[in-house]
Backbone atoms as SQL, in Angstrom:
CREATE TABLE atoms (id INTEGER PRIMARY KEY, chain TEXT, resi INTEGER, resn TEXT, atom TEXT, x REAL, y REAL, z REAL);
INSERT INTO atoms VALUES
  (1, 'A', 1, 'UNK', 'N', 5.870, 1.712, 8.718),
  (2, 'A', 1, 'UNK', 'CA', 5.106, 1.517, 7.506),
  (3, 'A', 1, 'UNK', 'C', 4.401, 2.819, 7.139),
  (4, 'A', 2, 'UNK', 'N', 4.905, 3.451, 6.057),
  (5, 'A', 2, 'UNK', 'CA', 4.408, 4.788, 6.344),
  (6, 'A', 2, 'UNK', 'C', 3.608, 4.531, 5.222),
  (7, 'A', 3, 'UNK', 'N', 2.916, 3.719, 4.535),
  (8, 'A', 3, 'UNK', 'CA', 1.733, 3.796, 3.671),
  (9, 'A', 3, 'UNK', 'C', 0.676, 3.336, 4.667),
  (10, 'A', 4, 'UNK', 'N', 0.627, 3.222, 6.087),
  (11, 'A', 4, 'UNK', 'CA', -0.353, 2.719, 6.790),
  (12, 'A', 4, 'UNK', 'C', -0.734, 4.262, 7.584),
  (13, 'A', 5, 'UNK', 'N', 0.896, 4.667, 7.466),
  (14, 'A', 5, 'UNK', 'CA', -0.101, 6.343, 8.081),
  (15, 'A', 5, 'UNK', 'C', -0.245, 7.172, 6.899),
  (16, 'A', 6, 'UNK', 'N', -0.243, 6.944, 6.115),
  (17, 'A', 6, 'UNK', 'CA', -0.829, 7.642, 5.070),
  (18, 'A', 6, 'UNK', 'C', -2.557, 7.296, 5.032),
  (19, 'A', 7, 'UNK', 'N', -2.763, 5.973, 4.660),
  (20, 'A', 7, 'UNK', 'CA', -4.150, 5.539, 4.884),
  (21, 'A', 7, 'UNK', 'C', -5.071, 6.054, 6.211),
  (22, 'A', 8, 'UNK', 'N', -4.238, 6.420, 7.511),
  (23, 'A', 8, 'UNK', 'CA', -4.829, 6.719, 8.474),
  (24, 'A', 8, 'UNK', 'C', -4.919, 8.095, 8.591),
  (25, 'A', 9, 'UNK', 'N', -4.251, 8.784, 7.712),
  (26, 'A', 9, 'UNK', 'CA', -4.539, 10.292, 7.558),
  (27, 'A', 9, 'UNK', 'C', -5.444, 10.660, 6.009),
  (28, 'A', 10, 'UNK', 'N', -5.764, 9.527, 5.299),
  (29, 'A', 10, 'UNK', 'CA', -6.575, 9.342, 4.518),
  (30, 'A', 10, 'UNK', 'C', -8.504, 9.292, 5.224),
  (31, 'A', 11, 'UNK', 'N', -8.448, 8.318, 6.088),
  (32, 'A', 11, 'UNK', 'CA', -9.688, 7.847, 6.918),
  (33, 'A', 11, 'UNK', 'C', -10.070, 8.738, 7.684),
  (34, 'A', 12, 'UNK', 'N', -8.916, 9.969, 7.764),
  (35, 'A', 12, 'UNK', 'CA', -9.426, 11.031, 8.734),
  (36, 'A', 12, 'UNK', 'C', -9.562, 12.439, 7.861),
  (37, 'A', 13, 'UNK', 'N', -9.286, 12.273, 6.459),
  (38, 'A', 13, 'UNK', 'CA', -9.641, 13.644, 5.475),
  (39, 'A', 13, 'UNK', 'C', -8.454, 14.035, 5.680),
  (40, 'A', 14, 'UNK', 'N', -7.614, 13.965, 6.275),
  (41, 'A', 14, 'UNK', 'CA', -6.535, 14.840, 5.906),
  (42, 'A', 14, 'UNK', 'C', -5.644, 14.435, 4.940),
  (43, 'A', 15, 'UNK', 'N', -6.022, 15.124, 3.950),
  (44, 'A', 15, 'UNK', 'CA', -5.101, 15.309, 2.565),
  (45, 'A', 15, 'UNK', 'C', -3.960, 15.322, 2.496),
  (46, 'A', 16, 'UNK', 'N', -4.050, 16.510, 2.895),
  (47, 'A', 16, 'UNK', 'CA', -2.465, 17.065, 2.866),
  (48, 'A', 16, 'UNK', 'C', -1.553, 16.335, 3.559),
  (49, 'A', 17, 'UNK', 'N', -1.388, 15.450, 4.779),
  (50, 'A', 17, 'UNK', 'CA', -0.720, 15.195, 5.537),
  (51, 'A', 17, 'UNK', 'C', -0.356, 13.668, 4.640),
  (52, 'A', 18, 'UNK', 'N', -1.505, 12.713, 4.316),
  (53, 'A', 18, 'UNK', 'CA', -0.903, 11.901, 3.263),
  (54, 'A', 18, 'UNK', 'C', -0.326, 12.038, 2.043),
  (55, 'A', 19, 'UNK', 'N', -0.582, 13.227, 1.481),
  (56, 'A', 19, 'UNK', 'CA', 0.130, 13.604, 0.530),
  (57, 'A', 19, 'UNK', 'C', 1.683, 13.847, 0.555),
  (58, 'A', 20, 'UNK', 'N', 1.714, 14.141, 1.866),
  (59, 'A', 20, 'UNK', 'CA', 3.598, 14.265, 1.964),
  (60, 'A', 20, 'UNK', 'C', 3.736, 12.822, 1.776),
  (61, 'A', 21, 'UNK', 'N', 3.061, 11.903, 2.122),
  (62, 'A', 21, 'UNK', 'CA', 3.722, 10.543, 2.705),
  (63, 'A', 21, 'UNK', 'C', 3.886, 10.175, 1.148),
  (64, 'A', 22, 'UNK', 'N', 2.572, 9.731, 0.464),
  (65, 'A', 22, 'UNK', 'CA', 2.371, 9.046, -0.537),
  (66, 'A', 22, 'UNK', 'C', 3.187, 9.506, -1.842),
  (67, 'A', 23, 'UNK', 'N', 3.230, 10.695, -1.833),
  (68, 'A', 23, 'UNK', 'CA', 4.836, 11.892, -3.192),
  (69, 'A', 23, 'UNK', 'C', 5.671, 10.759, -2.750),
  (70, 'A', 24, 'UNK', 'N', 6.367, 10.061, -1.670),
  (71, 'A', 24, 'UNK', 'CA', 7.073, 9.720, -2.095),
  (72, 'A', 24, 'UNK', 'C', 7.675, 7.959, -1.786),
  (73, 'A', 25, 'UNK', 'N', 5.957, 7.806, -2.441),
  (74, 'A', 25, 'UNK', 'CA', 6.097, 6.021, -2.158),
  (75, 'A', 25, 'UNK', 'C', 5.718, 5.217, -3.585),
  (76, 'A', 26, 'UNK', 'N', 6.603, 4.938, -4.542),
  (77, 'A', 26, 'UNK', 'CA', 6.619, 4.635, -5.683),
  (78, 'A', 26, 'UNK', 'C', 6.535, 3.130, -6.160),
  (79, 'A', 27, 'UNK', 'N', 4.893, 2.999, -5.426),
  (80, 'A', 27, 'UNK', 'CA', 4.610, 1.843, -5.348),
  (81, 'A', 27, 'UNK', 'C', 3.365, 1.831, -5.830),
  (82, 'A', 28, 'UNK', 'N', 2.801, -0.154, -6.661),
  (83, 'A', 28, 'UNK', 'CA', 1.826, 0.337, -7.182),
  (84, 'A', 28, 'UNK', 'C', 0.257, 0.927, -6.285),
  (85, 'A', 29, 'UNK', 'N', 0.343, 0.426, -4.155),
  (86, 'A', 29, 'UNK', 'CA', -0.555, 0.519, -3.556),
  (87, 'A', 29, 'UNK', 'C', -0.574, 2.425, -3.269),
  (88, 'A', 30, 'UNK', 'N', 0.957, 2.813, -3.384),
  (89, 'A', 30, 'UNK', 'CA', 1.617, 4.156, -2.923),
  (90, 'A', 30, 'UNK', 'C', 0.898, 5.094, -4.080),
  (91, 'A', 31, 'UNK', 'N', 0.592, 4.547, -5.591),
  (92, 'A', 31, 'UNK', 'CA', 0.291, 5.225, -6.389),
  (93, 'A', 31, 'UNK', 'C', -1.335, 5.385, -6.287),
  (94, 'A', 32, 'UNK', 'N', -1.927, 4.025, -5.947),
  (95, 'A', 32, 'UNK', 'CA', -3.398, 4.072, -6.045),
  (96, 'A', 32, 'UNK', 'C', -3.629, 5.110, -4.806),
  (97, 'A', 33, 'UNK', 'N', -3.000, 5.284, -3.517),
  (98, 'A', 33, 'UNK', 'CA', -3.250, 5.731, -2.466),
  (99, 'A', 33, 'UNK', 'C', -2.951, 7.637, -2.579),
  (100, 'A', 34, 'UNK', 'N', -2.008, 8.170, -3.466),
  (101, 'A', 34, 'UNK', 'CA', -2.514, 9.113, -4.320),
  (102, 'A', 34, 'UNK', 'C', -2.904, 9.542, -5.008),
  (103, 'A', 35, 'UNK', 'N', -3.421, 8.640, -5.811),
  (104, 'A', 35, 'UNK', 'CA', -4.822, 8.596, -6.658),
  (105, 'A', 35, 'UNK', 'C', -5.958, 9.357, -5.544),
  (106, 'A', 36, 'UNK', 'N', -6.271, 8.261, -4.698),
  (107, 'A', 36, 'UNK', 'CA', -7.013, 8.708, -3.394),
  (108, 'A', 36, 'UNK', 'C', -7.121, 10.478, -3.013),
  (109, 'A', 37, 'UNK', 'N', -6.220, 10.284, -2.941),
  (110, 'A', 37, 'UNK', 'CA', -5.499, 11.663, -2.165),
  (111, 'A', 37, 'UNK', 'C', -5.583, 12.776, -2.729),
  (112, 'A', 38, 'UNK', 'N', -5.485, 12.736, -4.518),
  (113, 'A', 38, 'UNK', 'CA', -6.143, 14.033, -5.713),
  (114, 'A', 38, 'UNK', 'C', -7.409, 14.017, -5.978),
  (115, 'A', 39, 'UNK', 'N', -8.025, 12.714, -5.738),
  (116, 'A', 39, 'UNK', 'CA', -9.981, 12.382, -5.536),
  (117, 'A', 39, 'UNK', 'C', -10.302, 13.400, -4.344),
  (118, 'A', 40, 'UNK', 'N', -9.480, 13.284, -2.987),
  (119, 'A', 40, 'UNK', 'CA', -10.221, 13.709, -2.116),
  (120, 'A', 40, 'UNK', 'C', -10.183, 15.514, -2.114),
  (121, 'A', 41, 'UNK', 'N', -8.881, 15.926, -3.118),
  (122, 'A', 41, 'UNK', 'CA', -8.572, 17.416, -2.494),
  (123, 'A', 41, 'UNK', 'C', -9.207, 17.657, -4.459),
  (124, 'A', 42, 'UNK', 'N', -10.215, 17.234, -4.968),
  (125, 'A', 42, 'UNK', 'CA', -11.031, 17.776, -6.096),
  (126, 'A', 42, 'UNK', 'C', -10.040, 17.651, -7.713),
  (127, 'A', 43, 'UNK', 'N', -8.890, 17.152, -7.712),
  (128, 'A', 43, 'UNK', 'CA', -7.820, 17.327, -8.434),
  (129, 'A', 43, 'UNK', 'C', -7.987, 16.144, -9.728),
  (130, 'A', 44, 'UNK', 'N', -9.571, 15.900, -10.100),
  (131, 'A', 44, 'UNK', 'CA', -9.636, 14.546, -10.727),
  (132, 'A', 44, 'UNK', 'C', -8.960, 13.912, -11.746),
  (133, 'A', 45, 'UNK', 'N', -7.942, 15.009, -12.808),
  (134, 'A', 45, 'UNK', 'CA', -7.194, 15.050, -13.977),
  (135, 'A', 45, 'UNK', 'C', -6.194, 14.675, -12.798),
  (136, 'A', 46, 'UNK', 'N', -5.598, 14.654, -12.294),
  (137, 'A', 46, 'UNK', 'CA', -4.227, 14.470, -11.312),
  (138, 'A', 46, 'UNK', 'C', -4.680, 13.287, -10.673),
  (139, 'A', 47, 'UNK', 'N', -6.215, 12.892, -10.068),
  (140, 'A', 47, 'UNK', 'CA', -6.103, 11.445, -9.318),
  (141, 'A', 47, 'UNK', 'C', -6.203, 10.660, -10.621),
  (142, 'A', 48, 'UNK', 'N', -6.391, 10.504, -11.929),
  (143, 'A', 48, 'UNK', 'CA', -7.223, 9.728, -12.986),
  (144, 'A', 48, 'UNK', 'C', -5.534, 9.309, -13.326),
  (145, 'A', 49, 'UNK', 'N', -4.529, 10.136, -13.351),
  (146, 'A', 49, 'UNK', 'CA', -2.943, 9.820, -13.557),
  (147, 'A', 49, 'UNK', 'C', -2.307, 8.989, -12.456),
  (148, 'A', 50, 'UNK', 'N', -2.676, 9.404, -11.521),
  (149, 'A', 50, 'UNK', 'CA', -2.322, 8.092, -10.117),
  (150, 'A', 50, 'UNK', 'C', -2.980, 6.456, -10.112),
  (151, 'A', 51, 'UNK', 'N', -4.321, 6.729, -10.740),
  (152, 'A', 51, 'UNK', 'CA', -4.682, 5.546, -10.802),
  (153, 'A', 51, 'UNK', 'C', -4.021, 4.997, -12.358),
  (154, 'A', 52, 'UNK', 'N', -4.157, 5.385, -13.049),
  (155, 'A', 52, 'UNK', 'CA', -3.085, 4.580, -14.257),
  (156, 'A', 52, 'UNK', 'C', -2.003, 4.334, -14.002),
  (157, 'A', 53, 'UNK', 'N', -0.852, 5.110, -13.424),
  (158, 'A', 53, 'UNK', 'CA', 0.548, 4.707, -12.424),
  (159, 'A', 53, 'UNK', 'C', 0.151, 3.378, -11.438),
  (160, 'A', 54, 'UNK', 'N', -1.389, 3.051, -11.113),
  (161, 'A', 54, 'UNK', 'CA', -1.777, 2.615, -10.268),
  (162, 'A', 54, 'UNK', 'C', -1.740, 1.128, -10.894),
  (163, 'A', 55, 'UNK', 'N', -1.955, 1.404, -11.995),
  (164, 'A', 55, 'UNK', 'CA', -3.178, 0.162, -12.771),
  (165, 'A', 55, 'UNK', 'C', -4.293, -0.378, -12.474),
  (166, 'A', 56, 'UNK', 'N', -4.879, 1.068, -11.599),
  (167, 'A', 56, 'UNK', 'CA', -6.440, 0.863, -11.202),
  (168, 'A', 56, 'UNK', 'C', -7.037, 1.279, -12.438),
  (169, 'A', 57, 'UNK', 'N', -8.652, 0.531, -12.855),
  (170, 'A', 57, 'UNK', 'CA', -9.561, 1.986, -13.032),
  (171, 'A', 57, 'UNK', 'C', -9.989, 2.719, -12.574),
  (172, 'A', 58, 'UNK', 'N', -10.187, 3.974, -13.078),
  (173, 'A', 58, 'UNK', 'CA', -10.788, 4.811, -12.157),
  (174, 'A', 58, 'UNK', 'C', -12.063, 4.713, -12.126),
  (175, 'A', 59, 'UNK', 'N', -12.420, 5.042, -10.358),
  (176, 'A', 59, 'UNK', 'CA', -13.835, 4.458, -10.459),
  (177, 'A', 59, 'UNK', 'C', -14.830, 5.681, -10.375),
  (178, 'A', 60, 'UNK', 'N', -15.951, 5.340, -11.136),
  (179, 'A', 60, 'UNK', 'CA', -17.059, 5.751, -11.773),
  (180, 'A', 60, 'UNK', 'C', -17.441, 6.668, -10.636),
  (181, 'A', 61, 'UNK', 'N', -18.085, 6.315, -9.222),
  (182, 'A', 61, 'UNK', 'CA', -18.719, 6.661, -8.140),
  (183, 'A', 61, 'UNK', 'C', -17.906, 7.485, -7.420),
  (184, 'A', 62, 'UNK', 'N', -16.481, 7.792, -7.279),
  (185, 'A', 62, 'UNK', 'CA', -15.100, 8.470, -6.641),
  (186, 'A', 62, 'UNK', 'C', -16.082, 8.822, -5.578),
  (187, 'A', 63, 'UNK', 'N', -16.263, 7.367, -4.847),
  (188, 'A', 63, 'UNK', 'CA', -16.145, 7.423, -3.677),
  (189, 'A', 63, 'UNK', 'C', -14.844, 7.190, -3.140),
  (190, 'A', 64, 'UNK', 'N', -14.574, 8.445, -2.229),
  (191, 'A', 64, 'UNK', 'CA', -13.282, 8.294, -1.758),
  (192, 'A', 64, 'UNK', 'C', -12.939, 6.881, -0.303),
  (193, 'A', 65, 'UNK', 'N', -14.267, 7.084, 0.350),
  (194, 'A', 65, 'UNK', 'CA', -14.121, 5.996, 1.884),
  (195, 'A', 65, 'UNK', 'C', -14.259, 4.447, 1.097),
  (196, 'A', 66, 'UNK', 'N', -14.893, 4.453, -0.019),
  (197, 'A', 66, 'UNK', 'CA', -14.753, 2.975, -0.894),
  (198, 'A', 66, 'UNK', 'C', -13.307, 2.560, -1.459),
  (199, 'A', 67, 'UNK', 'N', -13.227, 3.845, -1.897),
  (200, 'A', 67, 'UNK', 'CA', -11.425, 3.194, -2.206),
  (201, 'A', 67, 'UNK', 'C', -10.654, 3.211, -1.162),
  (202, 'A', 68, 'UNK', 'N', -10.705, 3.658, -0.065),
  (203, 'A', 68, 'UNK', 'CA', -9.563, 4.107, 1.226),
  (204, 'A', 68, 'UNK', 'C', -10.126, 2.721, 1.468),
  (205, 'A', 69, 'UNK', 'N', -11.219, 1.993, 1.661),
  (206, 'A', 69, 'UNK', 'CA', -11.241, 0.687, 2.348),
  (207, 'A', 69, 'UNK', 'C', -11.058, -0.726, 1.409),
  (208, 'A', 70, 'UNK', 'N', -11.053, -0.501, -0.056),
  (209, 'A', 70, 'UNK', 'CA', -10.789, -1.275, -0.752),
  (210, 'A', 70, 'UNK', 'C', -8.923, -1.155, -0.805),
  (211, 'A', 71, 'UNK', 'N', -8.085, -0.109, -0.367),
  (212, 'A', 71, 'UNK', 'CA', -6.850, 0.006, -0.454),
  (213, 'A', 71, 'UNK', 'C', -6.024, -0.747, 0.943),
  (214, 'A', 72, 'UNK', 'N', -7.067, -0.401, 1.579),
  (215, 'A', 72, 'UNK', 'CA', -6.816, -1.478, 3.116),
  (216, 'A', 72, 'UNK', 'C', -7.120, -2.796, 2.965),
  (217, 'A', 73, 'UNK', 'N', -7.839, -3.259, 2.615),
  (218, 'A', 73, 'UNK', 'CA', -8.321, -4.822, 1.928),
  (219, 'A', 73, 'UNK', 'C', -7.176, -5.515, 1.373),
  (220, 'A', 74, 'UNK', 'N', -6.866, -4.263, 0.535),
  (221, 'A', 74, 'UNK', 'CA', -5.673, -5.280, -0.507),
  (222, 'A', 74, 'UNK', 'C', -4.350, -5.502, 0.304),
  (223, 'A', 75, 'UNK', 'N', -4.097, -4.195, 1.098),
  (224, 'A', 75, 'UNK', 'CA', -2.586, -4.068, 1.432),
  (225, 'A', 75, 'UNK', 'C', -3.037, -5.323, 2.727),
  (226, 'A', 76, 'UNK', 'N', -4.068, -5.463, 3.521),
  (227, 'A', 76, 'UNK', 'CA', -4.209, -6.689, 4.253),
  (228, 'A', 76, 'UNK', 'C', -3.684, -7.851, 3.851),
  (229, 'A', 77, 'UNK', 'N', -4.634, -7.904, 2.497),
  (230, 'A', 77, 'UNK', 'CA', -4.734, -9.176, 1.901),
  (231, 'A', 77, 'UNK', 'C', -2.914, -9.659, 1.192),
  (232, 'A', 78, 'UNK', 'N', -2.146, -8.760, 0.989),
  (233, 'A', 78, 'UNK', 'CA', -0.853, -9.213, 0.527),
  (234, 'A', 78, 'UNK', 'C', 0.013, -9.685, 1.761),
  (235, 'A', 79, 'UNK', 'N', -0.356, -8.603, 3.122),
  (236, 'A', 79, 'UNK', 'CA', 0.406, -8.853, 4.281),
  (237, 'A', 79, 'UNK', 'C', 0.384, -10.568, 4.517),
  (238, 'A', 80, 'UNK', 'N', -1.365, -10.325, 4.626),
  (239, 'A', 80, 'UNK', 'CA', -1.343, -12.071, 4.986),
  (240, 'A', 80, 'UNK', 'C', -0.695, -13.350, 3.960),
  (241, 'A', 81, 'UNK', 'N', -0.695, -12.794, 2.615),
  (242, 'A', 81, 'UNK', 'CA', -0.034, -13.551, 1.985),
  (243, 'A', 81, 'UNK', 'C', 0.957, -13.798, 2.361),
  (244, 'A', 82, 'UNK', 'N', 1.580, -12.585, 2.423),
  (245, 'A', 82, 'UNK', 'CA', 3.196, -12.919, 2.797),
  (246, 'A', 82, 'UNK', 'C', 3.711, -13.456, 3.959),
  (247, 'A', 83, 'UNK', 'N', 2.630, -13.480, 4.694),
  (248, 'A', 83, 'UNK', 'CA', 2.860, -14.343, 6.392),
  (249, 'A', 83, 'UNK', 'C', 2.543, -15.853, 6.131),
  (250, 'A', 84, 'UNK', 'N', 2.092, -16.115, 5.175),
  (251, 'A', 84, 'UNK', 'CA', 1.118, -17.586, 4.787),
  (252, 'A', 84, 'UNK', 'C', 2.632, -18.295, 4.452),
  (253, 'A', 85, 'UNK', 'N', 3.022, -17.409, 3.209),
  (254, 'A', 85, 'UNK', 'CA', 4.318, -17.711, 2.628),
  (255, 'A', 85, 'UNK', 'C', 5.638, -18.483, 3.291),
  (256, 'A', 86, 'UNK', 'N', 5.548, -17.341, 4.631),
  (257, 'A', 86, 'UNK', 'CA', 7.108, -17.733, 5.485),
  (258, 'A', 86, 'UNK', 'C', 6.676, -18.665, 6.175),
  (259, 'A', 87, 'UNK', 'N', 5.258, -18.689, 6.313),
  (260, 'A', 87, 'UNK', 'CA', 5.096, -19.925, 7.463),
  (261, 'A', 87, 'UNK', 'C', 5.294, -21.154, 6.835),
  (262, 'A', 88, 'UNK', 'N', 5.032, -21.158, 5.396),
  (263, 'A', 88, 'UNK', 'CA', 4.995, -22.822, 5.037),
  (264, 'A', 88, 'UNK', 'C', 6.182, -23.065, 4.599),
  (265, 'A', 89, 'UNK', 'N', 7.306, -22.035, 4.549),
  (266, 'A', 89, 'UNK', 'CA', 8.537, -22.469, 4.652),
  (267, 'A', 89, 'UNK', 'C', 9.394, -22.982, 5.729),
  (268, 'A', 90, 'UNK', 'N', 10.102, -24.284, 5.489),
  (269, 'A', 90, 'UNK', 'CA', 10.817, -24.826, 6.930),
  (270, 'A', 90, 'UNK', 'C', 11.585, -24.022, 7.222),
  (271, 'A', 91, 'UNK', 'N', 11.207, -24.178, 8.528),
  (272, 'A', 91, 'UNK', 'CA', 12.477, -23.254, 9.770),
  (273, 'A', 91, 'UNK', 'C', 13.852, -24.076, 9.836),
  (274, 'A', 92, 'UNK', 'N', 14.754, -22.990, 9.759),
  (275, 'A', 92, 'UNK', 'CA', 16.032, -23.434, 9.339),
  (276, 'A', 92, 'UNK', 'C', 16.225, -24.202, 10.850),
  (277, 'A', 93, 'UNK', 'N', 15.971, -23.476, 11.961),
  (278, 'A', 93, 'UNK', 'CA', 16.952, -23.878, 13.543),
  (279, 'A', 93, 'UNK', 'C', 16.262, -24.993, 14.065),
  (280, 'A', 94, 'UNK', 'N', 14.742, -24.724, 14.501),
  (281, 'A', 94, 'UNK', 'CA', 13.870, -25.997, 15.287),
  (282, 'A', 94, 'UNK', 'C', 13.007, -26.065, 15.116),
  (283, 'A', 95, 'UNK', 'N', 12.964, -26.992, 13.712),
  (284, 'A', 95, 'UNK', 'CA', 11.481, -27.501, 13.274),
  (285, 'A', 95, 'UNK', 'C', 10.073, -27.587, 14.156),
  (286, 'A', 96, 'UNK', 'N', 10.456, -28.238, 15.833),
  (287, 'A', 96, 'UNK', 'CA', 9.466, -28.214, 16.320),
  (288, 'A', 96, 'UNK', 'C', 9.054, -26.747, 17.141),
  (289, 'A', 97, 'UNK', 'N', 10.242, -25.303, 16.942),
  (290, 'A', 97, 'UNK', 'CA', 9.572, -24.223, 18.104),
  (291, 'A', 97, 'UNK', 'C', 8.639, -23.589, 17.104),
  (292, 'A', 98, 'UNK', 'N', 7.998, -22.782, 17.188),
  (293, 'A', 98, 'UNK', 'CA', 7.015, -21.816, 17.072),
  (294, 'A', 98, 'UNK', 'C', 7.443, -20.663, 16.455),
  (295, 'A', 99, 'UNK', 'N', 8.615, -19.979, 17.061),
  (296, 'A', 99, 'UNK', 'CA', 9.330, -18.914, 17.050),
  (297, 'A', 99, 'UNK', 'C', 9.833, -18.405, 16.056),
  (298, 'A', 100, 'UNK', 'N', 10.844, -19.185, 15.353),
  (299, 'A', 100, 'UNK', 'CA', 11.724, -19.149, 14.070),
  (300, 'A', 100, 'UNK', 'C', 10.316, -18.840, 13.026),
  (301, 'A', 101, 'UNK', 'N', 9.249, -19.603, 12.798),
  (302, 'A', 101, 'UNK', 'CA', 8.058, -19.627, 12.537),
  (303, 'A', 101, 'UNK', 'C', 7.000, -17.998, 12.327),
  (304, 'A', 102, 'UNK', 'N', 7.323, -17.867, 13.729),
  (305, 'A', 102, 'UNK', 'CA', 6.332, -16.342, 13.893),
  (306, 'A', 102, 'UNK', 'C', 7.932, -15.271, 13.277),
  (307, 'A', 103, 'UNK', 'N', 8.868, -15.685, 13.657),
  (308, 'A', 103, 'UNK', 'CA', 9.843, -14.297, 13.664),
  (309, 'A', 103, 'UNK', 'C', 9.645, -14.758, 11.785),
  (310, 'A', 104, 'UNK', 'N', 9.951, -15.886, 11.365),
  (311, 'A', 104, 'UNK', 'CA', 9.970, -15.583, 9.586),
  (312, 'A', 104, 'UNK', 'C', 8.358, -14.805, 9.271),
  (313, 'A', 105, 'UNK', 'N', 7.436, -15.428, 9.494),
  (314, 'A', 105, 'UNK', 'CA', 6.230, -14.395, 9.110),
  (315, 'A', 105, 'UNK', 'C', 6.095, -13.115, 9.404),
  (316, 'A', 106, 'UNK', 'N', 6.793, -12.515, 10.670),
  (317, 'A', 106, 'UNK', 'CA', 7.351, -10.901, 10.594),
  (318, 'A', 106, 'UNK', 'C', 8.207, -10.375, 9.659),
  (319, 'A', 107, 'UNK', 'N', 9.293, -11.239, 9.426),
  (320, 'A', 107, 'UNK', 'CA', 10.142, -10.856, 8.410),
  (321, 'A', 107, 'UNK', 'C', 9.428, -10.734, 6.839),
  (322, 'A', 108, 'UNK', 'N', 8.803, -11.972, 6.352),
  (323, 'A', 108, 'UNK', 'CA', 8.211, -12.039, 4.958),
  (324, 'A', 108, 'UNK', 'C', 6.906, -10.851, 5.158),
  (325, 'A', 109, 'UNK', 'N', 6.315, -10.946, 6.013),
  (326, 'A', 109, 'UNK', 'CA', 5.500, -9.312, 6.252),
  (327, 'A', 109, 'UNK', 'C', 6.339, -8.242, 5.581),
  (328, 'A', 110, 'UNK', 'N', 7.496, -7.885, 6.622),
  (329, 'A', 110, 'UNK', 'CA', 7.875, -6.258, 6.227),
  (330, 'A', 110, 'UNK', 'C', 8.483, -6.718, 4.630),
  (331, 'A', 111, 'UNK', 'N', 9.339, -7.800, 4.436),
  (332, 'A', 111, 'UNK', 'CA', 9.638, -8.112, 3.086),
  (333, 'A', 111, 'UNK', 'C', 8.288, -7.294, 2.055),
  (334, 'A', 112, 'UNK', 'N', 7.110, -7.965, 2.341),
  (335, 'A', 112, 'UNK', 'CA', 6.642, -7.817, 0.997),
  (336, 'A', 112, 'UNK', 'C', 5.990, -6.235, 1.117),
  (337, 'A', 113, 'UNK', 'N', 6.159, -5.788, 2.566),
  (338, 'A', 113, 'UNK', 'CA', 5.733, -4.291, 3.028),
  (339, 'A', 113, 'UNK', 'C', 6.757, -3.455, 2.149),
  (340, 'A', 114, 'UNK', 'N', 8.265, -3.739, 1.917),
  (341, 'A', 114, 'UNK', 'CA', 9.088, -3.262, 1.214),
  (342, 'A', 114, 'UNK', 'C', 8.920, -3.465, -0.148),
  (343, 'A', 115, 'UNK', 'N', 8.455, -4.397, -0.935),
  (344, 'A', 115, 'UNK', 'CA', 8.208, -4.530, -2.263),
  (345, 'A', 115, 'UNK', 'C', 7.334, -3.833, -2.466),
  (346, 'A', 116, 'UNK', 'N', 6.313, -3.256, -1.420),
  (347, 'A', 116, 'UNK', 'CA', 5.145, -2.907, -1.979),
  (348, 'A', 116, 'UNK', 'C', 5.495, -1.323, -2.168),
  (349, 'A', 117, 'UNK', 'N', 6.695, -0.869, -1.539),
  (350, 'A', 117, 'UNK', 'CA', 6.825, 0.476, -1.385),
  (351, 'A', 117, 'UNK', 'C', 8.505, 0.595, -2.098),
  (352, 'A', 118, 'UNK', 'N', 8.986, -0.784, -2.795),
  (353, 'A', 118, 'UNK', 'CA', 9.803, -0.401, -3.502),
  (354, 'A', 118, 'UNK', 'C', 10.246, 0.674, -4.568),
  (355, 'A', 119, 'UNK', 'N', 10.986, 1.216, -5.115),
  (356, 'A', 119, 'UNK', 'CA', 11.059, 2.767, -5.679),
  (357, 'A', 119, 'UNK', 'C', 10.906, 1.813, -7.595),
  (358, 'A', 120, 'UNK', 'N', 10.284, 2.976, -8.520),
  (359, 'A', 120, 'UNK', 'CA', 9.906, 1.987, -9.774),
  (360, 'A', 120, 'UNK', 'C', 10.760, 3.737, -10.443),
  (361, 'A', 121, 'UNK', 'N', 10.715, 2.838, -11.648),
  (362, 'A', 121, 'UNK', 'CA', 11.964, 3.771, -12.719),
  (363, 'A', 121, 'UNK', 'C', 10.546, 4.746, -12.937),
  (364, 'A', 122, 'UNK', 'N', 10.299, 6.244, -13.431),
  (365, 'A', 122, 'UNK', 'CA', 9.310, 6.790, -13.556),
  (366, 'A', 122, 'UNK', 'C', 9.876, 7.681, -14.731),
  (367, 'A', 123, 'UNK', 'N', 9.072, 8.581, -15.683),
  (368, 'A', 123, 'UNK', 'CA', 9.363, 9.017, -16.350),
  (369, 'A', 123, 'UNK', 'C', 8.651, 10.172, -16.164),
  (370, 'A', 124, 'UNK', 'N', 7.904, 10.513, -15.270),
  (371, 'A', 124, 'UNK', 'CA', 7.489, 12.030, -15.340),
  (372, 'A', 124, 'UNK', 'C', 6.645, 12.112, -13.870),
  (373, 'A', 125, 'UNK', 'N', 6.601, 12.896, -13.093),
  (374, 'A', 125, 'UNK', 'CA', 6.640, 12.578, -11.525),
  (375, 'A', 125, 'UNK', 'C', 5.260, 13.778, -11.802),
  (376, 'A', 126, 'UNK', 'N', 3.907, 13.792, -10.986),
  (377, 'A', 126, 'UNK', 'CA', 2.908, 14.748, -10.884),
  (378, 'A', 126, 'UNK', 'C', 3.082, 14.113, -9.197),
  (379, 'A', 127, 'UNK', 'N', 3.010, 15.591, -8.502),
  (380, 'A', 127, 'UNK', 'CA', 3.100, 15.651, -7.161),
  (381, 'A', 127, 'UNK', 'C', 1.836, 16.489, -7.033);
């Protein structure tokens, strides 16, 4: 999940190192998360374009550790969705194991981990 080491090289100031990650994750959490990433290295005309790619607003205070933890919140909050999801779907093999159960909520995890970092048609790329 490389928007999770992006965030973790976000939480630690290093810019640059999420910046390789996030150039090339064309997603709407991938876009807010270089938004982040032109907030933190002073670039505010360049993060104010990430967050519209984002469909964030941009926020007033550019606090950067407020958005790095509001960007973790969300990408949480979809994971668990998507684990909520597979679970309340019936298991195809044995209704009564556990397993089929936990292995679909891993699967609908990275599923929606992939939507979230799916590639979007773009019309003009700022790196």
């Amino acid at each position: 999940m490389a928007l999770n080491t992006a965030i973790r090289h976000l939480t630690h100031g290093d810019w640059q190192k999420a910046h390789a990650i996030v150039q090339n994750d064309e997603s709407d959490l991938g876009y807010w998360a270089h938004g982040i990433v032109h907030m933190l290295e002073g670039d505010i005309g360049n993060a104010r374009y990430w967050y519209r790619r984002a469909g964030r607003p941009f926020p007033r205070e550019r606090d950067a550790n407020a958005e790095i933890d509001a960007l973790v919140e969300t990408l949480k909050a979809r994971t668990a969705e998507a684990a909520r999801e597979a679970s309340s779907k019936p298991a195809d093999d044995v209704a009564t194991s556990s397993r089929p159960l936990r292995k679909a909520a891993r699967t609908a995890a990275s599923q929606a981990q992939q939507q979230i970092t799916s590639p979007r048609t773009t019309t003009k790329q700022h790196r």
